[in-house]
C-alpha positions as CSV (number, residue, x, y, z in Angstrom):
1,X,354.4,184.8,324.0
2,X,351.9,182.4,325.5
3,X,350.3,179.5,324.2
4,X,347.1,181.2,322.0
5,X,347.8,183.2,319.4
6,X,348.0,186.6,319.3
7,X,346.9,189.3,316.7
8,X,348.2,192.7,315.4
9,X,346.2,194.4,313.3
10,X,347.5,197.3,311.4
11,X,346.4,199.9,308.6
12,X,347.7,203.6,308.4
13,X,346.2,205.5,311.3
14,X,343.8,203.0,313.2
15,X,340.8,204.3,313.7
16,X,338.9,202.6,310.8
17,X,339.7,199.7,309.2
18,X,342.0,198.1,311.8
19,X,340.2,198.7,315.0
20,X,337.0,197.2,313.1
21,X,338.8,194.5,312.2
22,X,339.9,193.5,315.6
23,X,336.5,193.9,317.0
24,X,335.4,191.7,314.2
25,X,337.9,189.0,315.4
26,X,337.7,189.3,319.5
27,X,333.8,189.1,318.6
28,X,334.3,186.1,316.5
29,X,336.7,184.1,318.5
30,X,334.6,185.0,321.8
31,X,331.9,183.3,320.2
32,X,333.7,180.0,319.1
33,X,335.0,180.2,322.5
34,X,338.9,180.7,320.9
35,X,341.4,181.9,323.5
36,X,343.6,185.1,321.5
37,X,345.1,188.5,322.6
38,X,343.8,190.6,319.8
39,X,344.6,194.5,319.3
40,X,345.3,196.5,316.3
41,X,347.8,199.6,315.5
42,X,348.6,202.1,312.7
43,X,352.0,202.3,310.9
44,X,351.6,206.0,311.2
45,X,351.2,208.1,314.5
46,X,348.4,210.8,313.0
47,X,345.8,209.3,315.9
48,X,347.4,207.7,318.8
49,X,345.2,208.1,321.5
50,X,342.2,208.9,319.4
51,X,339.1,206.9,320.0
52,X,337.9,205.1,316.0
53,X,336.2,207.1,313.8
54,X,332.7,207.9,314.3
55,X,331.7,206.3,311.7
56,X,333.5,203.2,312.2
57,X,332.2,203.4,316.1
58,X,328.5,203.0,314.8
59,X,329.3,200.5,312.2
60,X,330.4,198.0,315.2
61,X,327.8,198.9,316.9
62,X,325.2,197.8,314.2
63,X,326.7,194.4,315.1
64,X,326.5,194.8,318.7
65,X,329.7,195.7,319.3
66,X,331.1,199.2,321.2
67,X,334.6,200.5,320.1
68,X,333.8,203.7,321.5
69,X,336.4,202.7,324.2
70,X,339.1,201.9,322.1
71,X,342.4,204.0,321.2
72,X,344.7,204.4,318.6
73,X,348.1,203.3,319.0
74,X,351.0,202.6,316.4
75,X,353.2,200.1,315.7
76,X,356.1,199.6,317.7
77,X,359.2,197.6,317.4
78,X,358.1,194.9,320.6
79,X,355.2,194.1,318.8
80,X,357.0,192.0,316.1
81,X,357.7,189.5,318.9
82,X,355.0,190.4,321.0
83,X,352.3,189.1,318.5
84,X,352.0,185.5,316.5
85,X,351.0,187.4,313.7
86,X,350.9,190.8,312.7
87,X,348.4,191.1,309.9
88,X,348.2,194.8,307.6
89,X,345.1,196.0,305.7
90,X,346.9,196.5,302.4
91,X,349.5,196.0,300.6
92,X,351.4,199.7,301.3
93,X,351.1,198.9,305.0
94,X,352.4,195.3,304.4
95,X,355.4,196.7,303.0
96,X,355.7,199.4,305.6
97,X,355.7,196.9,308.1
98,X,357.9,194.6,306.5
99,X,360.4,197.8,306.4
100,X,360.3,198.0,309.8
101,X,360.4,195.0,311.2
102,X,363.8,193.6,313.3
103,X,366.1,190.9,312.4
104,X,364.2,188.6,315.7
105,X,360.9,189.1,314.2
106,X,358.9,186.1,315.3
107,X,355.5,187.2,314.3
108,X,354.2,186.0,311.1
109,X,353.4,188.9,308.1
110,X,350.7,188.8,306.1
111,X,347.8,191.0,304.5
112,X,344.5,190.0,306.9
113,X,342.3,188.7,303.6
114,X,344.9,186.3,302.6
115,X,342.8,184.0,305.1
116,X,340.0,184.5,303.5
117,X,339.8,181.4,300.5
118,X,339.7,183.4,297.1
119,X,341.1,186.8,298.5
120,X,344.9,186.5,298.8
121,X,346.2,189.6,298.0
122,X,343.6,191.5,298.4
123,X,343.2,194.4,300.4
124,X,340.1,196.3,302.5
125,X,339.3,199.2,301.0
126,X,340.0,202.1,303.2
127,X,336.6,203.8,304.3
128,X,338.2,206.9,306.0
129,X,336.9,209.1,302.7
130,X,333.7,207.7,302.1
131,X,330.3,207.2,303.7
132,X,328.4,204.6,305.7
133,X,328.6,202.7,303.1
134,X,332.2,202.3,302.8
135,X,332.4,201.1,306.4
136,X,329.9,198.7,305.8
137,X,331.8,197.0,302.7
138,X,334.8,197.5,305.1
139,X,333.0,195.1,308.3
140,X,332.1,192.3,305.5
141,X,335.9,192.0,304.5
142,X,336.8,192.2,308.0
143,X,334.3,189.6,309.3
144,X,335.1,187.2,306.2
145,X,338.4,187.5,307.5
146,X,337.7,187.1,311.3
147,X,335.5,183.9,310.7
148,X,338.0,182.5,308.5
149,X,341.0,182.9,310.9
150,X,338.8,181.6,313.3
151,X,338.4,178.8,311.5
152,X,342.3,178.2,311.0
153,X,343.2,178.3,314.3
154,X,340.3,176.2,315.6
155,X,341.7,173.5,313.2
């Protein structure tokens, strides 16, 4: 692992809440000028190689951002020491993960809005059945969550 932190997001199939998320955070640290390797996967392998979700495409892209370009992967055993912190959606996928992970884990598990000051334990609402909406209230969470780990490891 190098010096900078690295970030794993992960929800079920990532193409929704997890790539949005780590647009949300490369954007964010980019912009504090933060050095991280940020990515995301899903615990499940329903999408792997599957560009996000339409939906969650043009929500990022209301904020400037394309993740047209990126492609879903899922979580695999190297990433538990590949990453600094491997950080789920929800509380299902925490556990998932936390099932899965090896003795040598050296990342750090956690739910992604336990940075965010009066949210720990909470999770983003999975948008994958809704409408624009959903995606929307998804990118606040996500954002919150990217400013305030921002914010933690510019400290």
């Amino acid at each position: 692992m190098s010096d900078h932190p690295s970030i794993l997001f992960v929800c079920l199939g990532n193409i929704c809440r997890s790539p949005l998320a780590e647009a949300a955070l490369r954007a964010a640290a980019t912009k504090a000028g933060i050095a991280m390797e940020v990515a995301s996967a899903g615990t499940a392998d329903y999408h792997v190689g599957d560009p996000p979700d339409p939906r969650a495409i043009a929500e990022a892209r209301r904020h400037g951002i394309d993740i047209s370009q990126y492609q879903g992967c899922q979580l695999q055993m190297r990433d538990f020491t590949r990453f600094t912190h491997i950080l789920a959606l929800d509380e299902e996928n925490l556990a998932d993960i936390t099932r899965r992970a090896p003795a040598e884990v050296s990342a750090r598990l956690g739910l992604l809005m336990d940075a965010v000051p009066g949210r720990k334990g909470d999770s983003v609402a999975d948008p994958y059945q809704g409408n624009a909406e959903d995606f929307s209230r998804t990118w606040h969470d996500v954002s919150l969550a990217a400013d305030a780990l921002v914010k933690q490891f510019a400290d």
